[in-house]
N, C-alpha and C positions, 0 to 999 in steps of 0.2 A: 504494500500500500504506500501511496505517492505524499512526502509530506506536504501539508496546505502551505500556497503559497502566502508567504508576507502581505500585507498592505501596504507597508513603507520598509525602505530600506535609508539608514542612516550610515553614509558614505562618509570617512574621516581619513585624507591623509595625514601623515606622521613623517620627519625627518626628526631623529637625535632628540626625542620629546619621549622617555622613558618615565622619567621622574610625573609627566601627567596622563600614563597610558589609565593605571586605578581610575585616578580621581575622576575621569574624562568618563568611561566605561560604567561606571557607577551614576553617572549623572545623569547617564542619560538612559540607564535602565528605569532610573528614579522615576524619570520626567516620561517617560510611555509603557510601562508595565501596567494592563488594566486599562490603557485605555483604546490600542490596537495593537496588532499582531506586530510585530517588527526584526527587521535584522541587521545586525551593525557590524560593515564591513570598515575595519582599520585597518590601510596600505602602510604598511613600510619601505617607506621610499628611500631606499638602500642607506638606513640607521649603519652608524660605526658607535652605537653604545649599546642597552641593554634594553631597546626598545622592543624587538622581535622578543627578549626573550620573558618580556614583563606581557607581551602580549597572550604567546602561548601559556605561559601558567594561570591566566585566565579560560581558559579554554574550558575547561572542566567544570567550573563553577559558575560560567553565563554560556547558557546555551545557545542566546541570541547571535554570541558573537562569533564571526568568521573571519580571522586574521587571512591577509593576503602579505606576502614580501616581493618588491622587486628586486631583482641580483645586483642593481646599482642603483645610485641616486638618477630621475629622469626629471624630477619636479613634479610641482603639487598640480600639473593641470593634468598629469600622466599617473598623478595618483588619483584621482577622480576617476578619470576615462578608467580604469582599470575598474574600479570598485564598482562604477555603473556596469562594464560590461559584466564582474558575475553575480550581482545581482538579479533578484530572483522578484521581489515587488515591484509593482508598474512604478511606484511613484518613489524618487531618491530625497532625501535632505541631506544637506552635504555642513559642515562642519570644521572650521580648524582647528588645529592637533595642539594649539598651544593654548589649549582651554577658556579664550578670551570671551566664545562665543558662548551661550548663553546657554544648554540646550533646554530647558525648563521653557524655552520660546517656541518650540515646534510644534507643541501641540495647540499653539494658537495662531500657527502657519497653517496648519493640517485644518483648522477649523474655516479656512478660508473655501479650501477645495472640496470638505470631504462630502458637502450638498451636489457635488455634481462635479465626481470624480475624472469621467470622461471628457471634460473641455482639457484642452491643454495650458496651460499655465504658466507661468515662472513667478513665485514668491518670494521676491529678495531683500535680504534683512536691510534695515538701515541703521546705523548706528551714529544715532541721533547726539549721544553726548560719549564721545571717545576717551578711552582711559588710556592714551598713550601719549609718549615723549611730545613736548609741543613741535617739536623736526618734524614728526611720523604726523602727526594732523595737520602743517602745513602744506609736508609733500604731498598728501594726499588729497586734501582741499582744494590746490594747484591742479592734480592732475585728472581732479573729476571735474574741474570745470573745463577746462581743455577738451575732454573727452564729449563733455555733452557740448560744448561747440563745435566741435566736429563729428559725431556720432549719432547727435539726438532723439537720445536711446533715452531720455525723460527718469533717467535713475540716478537719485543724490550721492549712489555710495555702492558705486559696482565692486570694491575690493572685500564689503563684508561676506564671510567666508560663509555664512547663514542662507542658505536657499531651498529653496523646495519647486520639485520641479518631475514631468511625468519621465518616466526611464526613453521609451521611445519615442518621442521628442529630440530629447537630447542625441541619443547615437544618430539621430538624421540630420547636428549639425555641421560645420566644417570644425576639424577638429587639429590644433598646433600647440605649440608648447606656447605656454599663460592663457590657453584659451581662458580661463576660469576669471579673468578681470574682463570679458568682453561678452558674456554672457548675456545680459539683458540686450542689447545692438545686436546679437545673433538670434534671441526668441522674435526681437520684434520683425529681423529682414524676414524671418519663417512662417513670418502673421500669428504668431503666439503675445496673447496678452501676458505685460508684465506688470503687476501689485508688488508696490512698496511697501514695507512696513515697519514701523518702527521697532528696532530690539533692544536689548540690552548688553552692555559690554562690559566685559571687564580687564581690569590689569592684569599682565600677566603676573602671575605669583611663584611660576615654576620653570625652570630653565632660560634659554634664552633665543631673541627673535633668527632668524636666520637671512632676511631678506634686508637689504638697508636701502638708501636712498640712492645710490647711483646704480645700483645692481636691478632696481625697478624702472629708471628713471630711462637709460638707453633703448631697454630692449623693449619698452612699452610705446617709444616713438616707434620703430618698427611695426610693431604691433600693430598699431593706429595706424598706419597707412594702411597694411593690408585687410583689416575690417573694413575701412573707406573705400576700398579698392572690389570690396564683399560685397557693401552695400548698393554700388553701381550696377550689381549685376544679379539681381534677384531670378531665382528661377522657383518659379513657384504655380505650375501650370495648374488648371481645371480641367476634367473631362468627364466623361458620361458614361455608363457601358449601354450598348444597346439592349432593347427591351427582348428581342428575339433574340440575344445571346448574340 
């Protein structure tokens, strides 16, 4: 006998973030045990610490959870794709690994779609008042207004790691390394309505960031041409089948 599939699957990449595999794991069993079915896939996106191995000795005591490793570090947009591809519920919420985000907020993400689970969606957190370095909230502030002047993808805060969104959807979008900061500009070239919402954030309490401000700041110009370059060329046909087959 086949087990029932999930309802959601909660997607978490991880690099060198051992010290918040527990706390992360627990929080978020906390926040959807009881109230859907669920499964939480955490990548480790080729860890050099004790992250794989704080994951597997979870394994036995949450059933939920289904660790993934990749044999090297590929980045967090290649830790996503992975975790959506094995998952098993239609609909993902995705997560960062350095426990900033909230998850006690999902099930008031979920509360957006679960009236009519079948429309396609993207639920992207906003994180209205940031708990990081004033550097990390100005670069960020800079590069989301940049982005909605050139993308006008109508979202305050594409970098939070908090989304909810249907699995096949996503595999049908164009997918590159940081797709994950371009997300809402790719549901809406796909005609997928995108809802903002406000979350909650917190500081980080455990380990340390791994992304800085020029490490984001190059390859996101990049970036940004080639979504611009995406957005010129929408392929998004209608047809009909006929009535006589």
């Amino acid at each position: 006998m086949s087990e029932p599939v999930p309802t959601l699957a909660v997607v978490i990449p991880m690099m060198n973030e051992e010290a918040n595999v527990q706390p992360l794991v627990d929080e978020v069993c906390t926040a959807l045990r009881g109230r859907l079915d669920f499964e939480l896939i955490v990548v480790d996106d080729g860890s050099t610490d004790g992250t794989w191995a704080a994951l597997e000795a979870l394994r036995a005591s949450v059933p939920e959870l289904r660790p993934l490793r990749h044999r090297r570090n590929f980045g967090q947009s290649a830790g996503i794709l992975s975790g959506v591809r094995a998952a098993r519920a239609p609909w993902i919420a995705t997560l960062d690994g350095d426990g900033q985000n909230d998850p006690a907020d999902i099930p008031r993400l979920w509360a957006l779609v679960a009236g009519d689970p079948a429309t396609p969606r993207l639920i992207a957190g906003n994180r209205v008042r940031r708990r990081d370095t004033w550097l990390r909230r100005l670069s960020s502030r800079t590069a989301n207004r940049v982005r909605q002047a050139l993308l006008h993808d109508d979202c305050p805060d594409t970098g939070c790691g908090l989304k909810l969104f249907p699995r096949k959807a996503f595999l049908e979008l164009p997918h590159f390394d940081h797709l994950h900061r371009f997300l809402p500009a790719l549901a809406k070239r796909a005609g997928i309505e995108v809802v903002n919402v406000p979350v909650n954030h917190r500081p980080r309490s455990r380990g340390r960031s791994k992304y800085g401000v020029h490490n984001r700041l190059w390859v996101g110009l990049v970036d940004l041409a080639g979504v611009m370059w995406l957005q010129r060329r929408p392929c998004r046909p209608e047809w009909v089948e006929s009535a006589d087959g």
